[in-house]
Structures are given as C-alpha cells and as structure tokens.
GUKEVEX-906386 format. One record per residue: x, y, z of N, C-alpha, C in turn; residue in three letters. Coordinates in steps of 0.1 Angstrom, whole numbers, plus 5000, padded with zeros to 4 digits. Layout:
XYZXYZXYZala;...
! end
This chain:
464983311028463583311032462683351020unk;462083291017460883311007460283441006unk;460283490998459183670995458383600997unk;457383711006456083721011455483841007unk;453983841001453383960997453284031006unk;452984200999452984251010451484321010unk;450984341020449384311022449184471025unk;447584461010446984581008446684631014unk;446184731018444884821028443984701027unk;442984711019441984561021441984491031unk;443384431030443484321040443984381057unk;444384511053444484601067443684641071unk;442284611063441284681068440384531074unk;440484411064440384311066440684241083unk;441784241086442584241098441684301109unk;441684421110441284531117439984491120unk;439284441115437484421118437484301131unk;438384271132439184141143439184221154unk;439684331150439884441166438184501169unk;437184501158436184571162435384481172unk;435484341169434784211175435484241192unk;436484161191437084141206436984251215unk;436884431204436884531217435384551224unk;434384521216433084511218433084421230unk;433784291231433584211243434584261252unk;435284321252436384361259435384511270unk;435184591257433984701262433184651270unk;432684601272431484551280431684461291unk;432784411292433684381305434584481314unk;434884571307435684661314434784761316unk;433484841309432784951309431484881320unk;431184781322429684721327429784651337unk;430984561334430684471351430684521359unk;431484621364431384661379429884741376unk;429484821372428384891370426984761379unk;427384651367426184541368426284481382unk;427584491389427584371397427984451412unk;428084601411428484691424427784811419unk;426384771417425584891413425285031423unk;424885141417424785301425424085291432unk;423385371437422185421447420785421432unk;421685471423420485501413419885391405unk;421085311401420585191396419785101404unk;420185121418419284961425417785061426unk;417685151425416485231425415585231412unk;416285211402415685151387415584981384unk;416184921392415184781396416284671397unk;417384701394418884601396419084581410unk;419184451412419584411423420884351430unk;420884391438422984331443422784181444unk;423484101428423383991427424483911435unk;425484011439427083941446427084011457unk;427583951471427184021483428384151481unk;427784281490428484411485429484421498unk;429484381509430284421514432284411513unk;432784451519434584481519434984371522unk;436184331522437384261535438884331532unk;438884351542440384461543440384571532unk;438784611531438784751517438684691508unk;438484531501438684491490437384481485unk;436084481474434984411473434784291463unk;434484211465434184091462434384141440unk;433784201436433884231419435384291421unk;435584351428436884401424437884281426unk;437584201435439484121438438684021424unk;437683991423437383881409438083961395unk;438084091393438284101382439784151386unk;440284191391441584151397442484041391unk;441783931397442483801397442083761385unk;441483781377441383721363442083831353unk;442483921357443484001350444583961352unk;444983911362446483851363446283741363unk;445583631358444983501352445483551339unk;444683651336445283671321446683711315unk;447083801323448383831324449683721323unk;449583631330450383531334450083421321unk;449183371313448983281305449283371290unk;449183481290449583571276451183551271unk;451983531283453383471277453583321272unk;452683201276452183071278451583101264unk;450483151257449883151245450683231231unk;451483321238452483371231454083301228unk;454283241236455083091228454783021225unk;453482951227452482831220452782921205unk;452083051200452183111191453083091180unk;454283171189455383151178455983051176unk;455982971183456882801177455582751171unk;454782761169453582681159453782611149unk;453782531144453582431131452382411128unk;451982471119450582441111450382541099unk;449882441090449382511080448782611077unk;448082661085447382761083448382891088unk;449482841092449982941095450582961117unk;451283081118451083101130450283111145unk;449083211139448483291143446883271143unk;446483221131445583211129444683071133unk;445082961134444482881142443982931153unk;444882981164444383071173443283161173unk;442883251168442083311164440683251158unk;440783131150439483061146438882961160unk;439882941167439782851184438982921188unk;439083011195439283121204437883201205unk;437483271187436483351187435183311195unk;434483201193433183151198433183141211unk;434183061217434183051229434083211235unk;434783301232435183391237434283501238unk;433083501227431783551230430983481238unk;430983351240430383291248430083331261unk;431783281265431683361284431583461286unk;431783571279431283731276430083731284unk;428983641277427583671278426883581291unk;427983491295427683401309428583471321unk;429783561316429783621331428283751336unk;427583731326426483811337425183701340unk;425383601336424583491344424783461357unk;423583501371424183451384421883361384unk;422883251387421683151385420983121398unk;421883181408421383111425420983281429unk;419883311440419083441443420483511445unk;420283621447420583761451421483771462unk;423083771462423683801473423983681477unk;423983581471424383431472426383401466unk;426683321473428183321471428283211459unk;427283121455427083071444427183121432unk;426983301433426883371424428283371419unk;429083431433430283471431431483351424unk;430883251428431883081425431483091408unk;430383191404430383091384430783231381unk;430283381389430883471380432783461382unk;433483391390434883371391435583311380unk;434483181376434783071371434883141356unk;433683211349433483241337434283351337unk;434683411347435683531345437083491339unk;437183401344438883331342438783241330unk;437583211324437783161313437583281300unk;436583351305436583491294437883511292unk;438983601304440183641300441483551296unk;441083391298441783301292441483311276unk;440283311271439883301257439983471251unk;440183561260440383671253442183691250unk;442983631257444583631255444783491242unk;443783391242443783261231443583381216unk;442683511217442483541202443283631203unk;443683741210443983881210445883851207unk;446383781215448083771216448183721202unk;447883601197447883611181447783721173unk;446583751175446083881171447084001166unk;447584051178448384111183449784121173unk;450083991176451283961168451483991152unk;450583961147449984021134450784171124unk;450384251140450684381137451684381131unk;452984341134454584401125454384291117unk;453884181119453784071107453284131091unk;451784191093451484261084451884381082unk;452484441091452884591088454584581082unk;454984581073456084531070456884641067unk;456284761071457084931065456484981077unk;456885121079457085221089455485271088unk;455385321073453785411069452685271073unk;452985121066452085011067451685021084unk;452784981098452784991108451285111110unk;451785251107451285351115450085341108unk;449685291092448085281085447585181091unk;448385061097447584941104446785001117unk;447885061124448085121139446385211138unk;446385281127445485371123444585311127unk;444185211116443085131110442085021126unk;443285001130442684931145442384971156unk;442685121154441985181168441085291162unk;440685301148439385331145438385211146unk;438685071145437784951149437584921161unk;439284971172438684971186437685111186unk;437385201184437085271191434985271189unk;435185211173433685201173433185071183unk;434284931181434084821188433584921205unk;434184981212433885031223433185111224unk;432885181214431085251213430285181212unk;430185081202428784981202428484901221unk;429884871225429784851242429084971249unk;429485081247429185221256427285211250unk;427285121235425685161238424185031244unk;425584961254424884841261423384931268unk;423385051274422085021283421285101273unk;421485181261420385211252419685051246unk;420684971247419984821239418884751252unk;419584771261418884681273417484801274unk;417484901273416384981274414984931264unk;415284851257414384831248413684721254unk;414684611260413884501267413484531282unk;413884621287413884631305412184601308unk;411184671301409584661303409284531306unk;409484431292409384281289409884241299unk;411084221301412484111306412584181321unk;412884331322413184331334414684421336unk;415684461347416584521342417384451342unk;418284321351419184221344419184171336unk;418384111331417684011322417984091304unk;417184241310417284321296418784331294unk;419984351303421184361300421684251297unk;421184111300421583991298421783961281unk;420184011277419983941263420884051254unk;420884191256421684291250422884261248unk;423784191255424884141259424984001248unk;424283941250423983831241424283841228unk;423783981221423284031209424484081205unk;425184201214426384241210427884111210unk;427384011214428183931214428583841201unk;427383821200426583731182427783821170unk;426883991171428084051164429384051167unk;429884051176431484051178431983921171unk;431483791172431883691170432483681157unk;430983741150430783771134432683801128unk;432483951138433784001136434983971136unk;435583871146436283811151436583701143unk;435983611136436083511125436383581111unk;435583701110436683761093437683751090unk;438583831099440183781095440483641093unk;439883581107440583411107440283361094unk;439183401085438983301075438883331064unk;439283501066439983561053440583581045unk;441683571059443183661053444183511057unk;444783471048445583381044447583401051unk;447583351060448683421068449883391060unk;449683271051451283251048451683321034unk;450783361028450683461018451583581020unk;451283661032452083761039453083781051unk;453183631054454083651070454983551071unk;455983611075456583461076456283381089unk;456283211085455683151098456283071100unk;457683131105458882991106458783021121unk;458382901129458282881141459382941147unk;459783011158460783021168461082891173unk;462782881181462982801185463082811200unk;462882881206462882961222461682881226unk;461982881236461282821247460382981250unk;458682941257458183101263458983141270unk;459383081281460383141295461383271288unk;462383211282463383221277463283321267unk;461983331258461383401252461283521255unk;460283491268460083651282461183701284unk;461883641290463183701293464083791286unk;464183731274464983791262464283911257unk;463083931255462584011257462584171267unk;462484131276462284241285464084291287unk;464484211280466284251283466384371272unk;465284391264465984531256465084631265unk;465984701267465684841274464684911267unk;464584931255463485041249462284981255unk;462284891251460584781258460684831270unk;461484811283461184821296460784961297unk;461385081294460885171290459185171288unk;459285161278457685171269456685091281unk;457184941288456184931291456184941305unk;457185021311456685111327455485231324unk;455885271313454685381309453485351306unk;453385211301452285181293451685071306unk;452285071319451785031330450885111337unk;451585231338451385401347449785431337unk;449885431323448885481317447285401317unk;447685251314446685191316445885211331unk;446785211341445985181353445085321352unk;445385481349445085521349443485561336unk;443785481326442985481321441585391326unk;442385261331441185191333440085231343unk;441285351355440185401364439385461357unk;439785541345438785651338437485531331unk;438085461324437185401319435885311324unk;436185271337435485201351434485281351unk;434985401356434285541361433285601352unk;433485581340432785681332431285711333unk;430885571334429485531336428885591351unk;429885571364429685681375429485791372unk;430685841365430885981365429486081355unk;428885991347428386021338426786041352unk;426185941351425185921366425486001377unk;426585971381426686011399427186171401unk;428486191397428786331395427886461386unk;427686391372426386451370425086461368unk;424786351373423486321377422386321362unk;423386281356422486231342422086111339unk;421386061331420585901330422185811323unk;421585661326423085641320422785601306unk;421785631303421585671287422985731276unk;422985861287423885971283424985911282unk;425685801289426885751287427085721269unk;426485681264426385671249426585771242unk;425885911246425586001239427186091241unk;427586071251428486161254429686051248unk;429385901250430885841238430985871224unk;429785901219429485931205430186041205unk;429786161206430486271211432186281212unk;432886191220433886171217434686091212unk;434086001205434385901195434985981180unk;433986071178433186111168434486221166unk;434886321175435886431178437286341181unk;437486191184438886161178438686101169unk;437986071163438586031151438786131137unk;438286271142438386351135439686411132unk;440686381148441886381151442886281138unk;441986171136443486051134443986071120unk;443386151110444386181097445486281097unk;445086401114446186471118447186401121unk;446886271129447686211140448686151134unk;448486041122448885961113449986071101unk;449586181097450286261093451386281102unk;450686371111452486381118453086351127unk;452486201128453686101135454386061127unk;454286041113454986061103456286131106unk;456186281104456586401097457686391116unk;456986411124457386441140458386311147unk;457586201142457786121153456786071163unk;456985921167455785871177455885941191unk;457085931191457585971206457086121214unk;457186221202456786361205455186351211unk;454186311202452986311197452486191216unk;452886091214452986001226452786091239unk;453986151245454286211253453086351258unk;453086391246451986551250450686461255unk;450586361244449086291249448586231263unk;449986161269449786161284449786251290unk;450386381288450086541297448886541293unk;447886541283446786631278445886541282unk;446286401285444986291296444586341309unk;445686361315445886381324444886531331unk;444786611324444086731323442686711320unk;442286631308441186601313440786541318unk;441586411329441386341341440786431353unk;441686541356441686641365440586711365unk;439486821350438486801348437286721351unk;437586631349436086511349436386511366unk;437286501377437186461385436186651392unk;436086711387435786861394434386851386unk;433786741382432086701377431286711383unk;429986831383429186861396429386961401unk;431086991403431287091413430487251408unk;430887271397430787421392429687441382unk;429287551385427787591375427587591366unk;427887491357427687431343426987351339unk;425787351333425287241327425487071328unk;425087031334425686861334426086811317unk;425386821313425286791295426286831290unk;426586981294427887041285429087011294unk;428987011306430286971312430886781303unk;430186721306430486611301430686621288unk;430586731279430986761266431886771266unk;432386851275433686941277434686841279unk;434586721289435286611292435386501275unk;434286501272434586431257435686481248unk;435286581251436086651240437086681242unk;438086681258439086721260439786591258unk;438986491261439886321262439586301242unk;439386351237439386291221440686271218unk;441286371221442786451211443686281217unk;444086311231444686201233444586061234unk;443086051233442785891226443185931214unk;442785961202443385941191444785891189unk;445885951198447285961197447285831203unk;447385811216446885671222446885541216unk;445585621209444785481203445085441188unk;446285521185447285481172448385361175unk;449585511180450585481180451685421189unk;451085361205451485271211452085171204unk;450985081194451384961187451984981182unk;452285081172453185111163454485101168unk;454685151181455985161189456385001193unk;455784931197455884781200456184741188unk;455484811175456384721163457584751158unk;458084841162458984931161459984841167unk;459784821180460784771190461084641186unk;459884561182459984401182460784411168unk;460484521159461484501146462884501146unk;463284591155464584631163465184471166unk;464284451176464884321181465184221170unk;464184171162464584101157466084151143unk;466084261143467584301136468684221144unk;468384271156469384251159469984121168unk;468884021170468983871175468583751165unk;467883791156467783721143466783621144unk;465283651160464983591164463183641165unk;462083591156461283651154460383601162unk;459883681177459283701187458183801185unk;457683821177456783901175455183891186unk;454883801186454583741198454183791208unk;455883731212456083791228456783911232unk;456484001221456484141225454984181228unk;454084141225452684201221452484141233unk;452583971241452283951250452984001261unk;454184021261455284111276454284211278unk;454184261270453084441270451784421279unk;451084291270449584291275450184211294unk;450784111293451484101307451284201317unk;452484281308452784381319450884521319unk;450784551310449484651311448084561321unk;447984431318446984371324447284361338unk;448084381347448584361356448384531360unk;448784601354448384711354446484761355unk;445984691351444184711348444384631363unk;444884511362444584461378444384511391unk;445884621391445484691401444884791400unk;444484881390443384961386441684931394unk;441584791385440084781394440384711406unk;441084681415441384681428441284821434unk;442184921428441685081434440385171433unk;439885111416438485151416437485121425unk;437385011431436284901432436384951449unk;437784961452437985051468437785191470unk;438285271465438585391460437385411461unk;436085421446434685451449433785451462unk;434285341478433785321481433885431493unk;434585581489434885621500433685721499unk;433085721510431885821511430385801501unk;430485621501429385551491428285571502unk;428085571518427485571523426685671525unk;427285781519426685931518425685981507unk;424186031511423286031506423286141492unk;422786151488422686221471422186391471unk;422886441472422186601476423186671491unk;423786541500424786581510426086581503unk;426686651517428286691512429386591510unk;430186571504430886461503430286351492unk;429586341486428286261479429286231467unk;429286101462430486101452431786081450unk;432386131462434286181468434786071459unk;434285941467435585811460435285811446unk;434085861435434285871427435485951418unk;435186101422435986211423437886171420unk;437986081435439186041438440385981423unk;439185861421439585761412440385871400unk;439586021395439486061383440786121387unk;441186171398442386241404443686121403unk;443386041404444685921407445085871393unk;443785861383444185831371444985961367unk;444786111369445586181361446886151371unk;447286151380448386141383449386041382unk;448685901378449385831370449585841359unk;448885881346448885911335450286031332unk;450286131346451186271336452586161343unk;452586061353453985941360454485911342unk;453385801341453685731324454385821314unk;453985981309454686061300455786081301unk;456286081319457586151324458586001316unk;458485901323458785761317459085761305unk;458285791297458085761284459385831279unk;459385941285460286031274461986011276unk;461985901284463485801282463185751271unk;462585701264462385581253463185611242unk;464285591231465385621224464385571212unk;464185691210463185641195463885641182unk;465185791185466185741172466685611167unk;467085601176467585471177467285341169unk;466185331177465485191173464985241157unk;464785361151464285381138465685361128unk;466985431135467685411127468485241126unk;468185191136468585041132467784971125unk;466384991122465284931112465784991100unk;466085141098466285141087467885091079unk;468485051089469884991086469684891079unk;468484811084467984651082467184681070unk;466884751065465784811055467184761042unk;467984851044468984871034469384761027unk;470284661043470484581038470184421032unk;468584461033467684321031467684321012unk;
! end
C-alpha cells in the first residue's frame, strides 16, 4: 500500500470546521423545533402561534412522532450511505464527494423545515414539515457518515485520534452555541417580521454560515494525500453485520444508546427548563450556554492530557455518573430559594466537566475500535463503524423525543404559579439522569486494554 501523509494540525483543524457547520444545523433542529412547533404558555403569549395541530393520539404529539420517524429515517439509511462510502471509486477520493453533495442541500432543508405555508393548525403544515424533515436527516447522514469516517482516517496515531477527537468537539460545541443563540438573532427581527418569521430569516442566516463551513474541508483537504481510499469489497448488509459482531462496539454502543437518549432529553429541555422551571426569558438560554461552553472548554487540555496518561475508559465512565447529577439538579429548577440566574449557573457549570469528556473521547473510542477491527479482519470499514453508532444513537434520540414530546405533556394543562406547573418538564430531567448513570454501568464492560494493545501490536508490525 502506498505511504500516505500524515496530516498536520492545520488540516485537523481544517477538517474540524466541517463539524462547526453541520452542528449549527444539527443545533437548531434538536435545540428549536419542538420549542417552534409545541410552543409554552409563554411563547404563544409573545406572539408564536401553534402552526401544527397540538393535540395527542395514544400520548403521542404530532412534532414528536415526526421527529421520531425521521430519526429512524435517518438511522436506517446511515448504514446504506456508509457502504455507498466505503466501496467508492472516485477520484477525489472516499469521503469527500459526499461531503461537497450533501453540504447545500443540507442547509437548505434546515431552513424549510420551519416553513409551514398553509394557516395555523393545518395538516398541510404537518405533510411539508414531514416531508422536509426526512430530507434534512437524509442530507445530514449524506455529509456527517463520510464525515465521520474521516476520524481514524486522519487520525493515524493514538495522540492524532485524541487532538482530532479534541479539535471537533471544540467546533461542535461553538457550532451548538451559535444554535443556542437562535432567539438572540430572531430578537432583532421580531418588531419588523414578527415572531416566526423573525426565527425563519435567523435560521436562514445561521444556515448561509454553516454551509460556508461545511464546504472547507470538502474543498480543502485533499483525501488521497492522507487516507487510504481503496474501496471495501463488502456489501453494506454484510458490512453491518460484521461489524456489530465485535463485542467492544456492542458494548460502546448500548451505552452510547442509554446516554444519548438521555442527553437529547436534556438538550430538548434546556430551552423549557431555562423559561418554564425558571422562569427566565429565553434570551437566557444563550447566556447560560455561553456560561457553559465557556467552563468546558476550559476542561479540554485537562481532558486530552489525561486520557492520555489514564485512559478513555476511566475519564468516560466518571462523566456519565457526573451527568447524571447534574441531570438530577436541573430537574429540582424552581424548587428551592435560589436565584433563577444562579441556579441555572450552577446547572452550566455542573454539566461542563462532562461535556468536555463526552464531547472528546467517545470518537476517539470508535476509532480505537474500528482500528482494532481492521487489525484484525484486514478489512477497512471505517465507515461503518461511525454509521452502526449514529444507527444505533439516532434510534436512541428517536425514542428520546418520543418521551420528551409525551413526558412534557404531563401537567401542561396546569397554570403558571399552581402546584404541579412544569412536573413533565421536571420528569424528562429525572429520566435522562437515570439513563445516563444505565449507560456508565454498561460502559464499564468495554475491554479497553485490549483493543489498545492489539493497535499497538499493529503499530509494531507495520
């Protein structure tokens, strides 16, 4: 096989601006739709109107089973785009075709799932917000599973892995701040435009930038320079399969099932919990992400040192207990005689430590594993490890906002100042910690020796 360069920081940093784009549109799908489309008592009171009819069927509401089913829309074609992936023939490489496809469109529907063109409470609404939902998370698995695959591609060492791992969840995490500061941007148009309308064009704007982002790598970074791009010969099926047959993965991704769901309830919520529990503007939702943006990433030169020095596995593990607690926290928002301001400080700052850890070294462990594998099958699926994961965790977000979107709705009927006011939000914050401390217990099966010492067997003898 041909030497391949091995790629600078530059180009790791290069790479990584790829992640700042797609989390921006990712942020603002996961942090706002429900917000936009199963609004509070406070929002329809500031001029938003219920554009999708609000009522249940069998507990379910209409935004919830849609983003539901386009999460396992997405789930299901991420193994489908991830064998397209790796058997690829083209010059440009693997990965990267994909990625130059993918970007435009994929800001596009971003900014048309909050287009509903027929009045208020109309099921016309619900037929194009479906339609553009399922093409969003089609075009977000067309850029991200490439994407994805990247990681061990470019990470070709242990330290490279954990400085990539670094470098992309300091781009997710600002990517999902610039989302967290969707209703500061709409605030500027709301007078003019109105309050949909103002969220419409904001959305629009942050999307323009993501795009931007999202095309740097594709037309940067030169894939065959650094990766090898010898097509696999596996079939996707066959691909999945072989995959999920090494144990460390099944492992990793029962936990990284348990964690997501629980995160996504947190992340759904935040925008509630920020408004409803403490009864702050959702201004504050920004101010309080800044706040803990700002406090993990202050975290990630600890994190990156001593997952080094420690281990992923150690560092991993404490960070699902230490979610979990601040889960439990944010769900007791309101209750006790504290400042609204500083309590939600207190919540930032307790969830920083384990985003950081989080928001490292998961990947790093998937590259870990997928390196493993390919030692030991001779078979470079890089791929379809990044897509088994997103598979399996999107399926996970699936049922997440199925329980959000229910969950919330327990004691919605209860007035602002009465007892019980809030509960199903409350709830959500309690279910996420209790899946979150499920995921750590899981985790700590995961044979980390192992899989390090057969990479570095492979190290030796290359």
């Amino acid at each position: 096989m041909e030497n391949k360069k091995t790629a600078s920081n530059k180009i790791l940093w290069i790479f990584a601006v790829g992640q700042l784009g797609w989390s921006i549109l990712a942020g603002i799908i996961s942090n706002w739709l429900v917000f936009f489309y199963q609004p509070s008592q406070e929002e329809l009171a500031k001029g938003q109107t219920a554009l999708i009819p609000q009522g249940t069927f069998i507990g379910l509401t209409v935004i919830g089973v849609i983003t539901a089913v386009g999460r396992i829309f997405d789930a299901v074609t991420d193994p489908f785009i991830a064998g397209k992936s790796d058997s690829l023939k083209h010059r440009l490489g693997r990965r990267i075709p994909f990625m130059r496809f993918a970007a435009i469109p994929f800001g596009i529907v971003t900014v048309l799932m909050f287009i509903s063109p027929f009045e208020a409470g109309s099921k016309g609404n619900v037929a194009c917000l479906f339609i553009f939902a399922m093409l969003f998370y089609f075009c977000m698995t067309c850029y991200c599973t490439p994407y994805n695959a990247l990681i061990p591609e470019l990470g070709s060492t242990q330290n490279a892995r954990i400085n990539l791992s670094t470098y992309i969840s300091v781009t997710y995490f600002f990517g999902t701040g610039i989302a967290f500061f969707l209703p500061s941007v709409a605030g500027i148009f709301t007078d003019s435009l109105g309050y949909a309308n103002s969220y419409r064009v904001s959305i629009a704007i942050l999307a323009a930038i993501a795009i931007i982002c999202m095309l740097i790598p594709a037309f940067l970074i030169d894939e065959n320079v650094y990766v090898d791009t010898t097509p696999s010969k596996s079939s996707a099926f066959s691909s999945l399969l072989s995959t999920f047959r090494n144990k460390d993965f099944r492992i990793f991704v029962c936990s990284d099932i348990l964690y997501w769901i629980g995160l996504t309830l947190f992340q759904t919520g935040l925008s509630f919990y920020v408004t409803v529990l403490l009864g702050l503007d959702t201004q504050k939702t920004s101010t309080l992400f800044i706040i803990m943006t700002v406090s993990s990433l202050a975290f990630y030169p600890a994190v990156n040192i001593f997952s080094k020095k420690l281990g992923k596995k150690k560092l991993i593990s404490f960070a699902f207990l230490f979610f979990s607690v601040a889960f439990i926290v944010t769900a007791g928002a309101g209750l006790f005689d504290i400042p609204a301001m500083a309590y939600g400080v207190i919540i930032a700052v307790l969830a920083a430590l384990p985003m950081a850890i989080l928001g490292i070294l998961p990947q790093a462990v998937v590259a870990d594993i997928s390196e493993e594998d390919k030692l030991e099958t001779g078979e470079s699926r890089q791929g379809m490890f990044y897509a088994a994961r997103t598979f399996a965790f999107k399926m996970g977000q699936s049922l997440a906002m199925l329980l959000f979107t229910s969950i919330a709705l327990v004691n919605s009927d209860v007035k602002k100042g009465q007892s019980g006011y809030g509960l199903g939000y409350r709830l959500t914050a309690v279910v996420a910690a209790v899946l979150c401390l499920l995921g750590g217990l899981v985790f700590l099966k995961y044979n980390e020796k192992k899989v390090l010492k057969r990479i570095g067997e492979g190290q030796k003898d290359a």
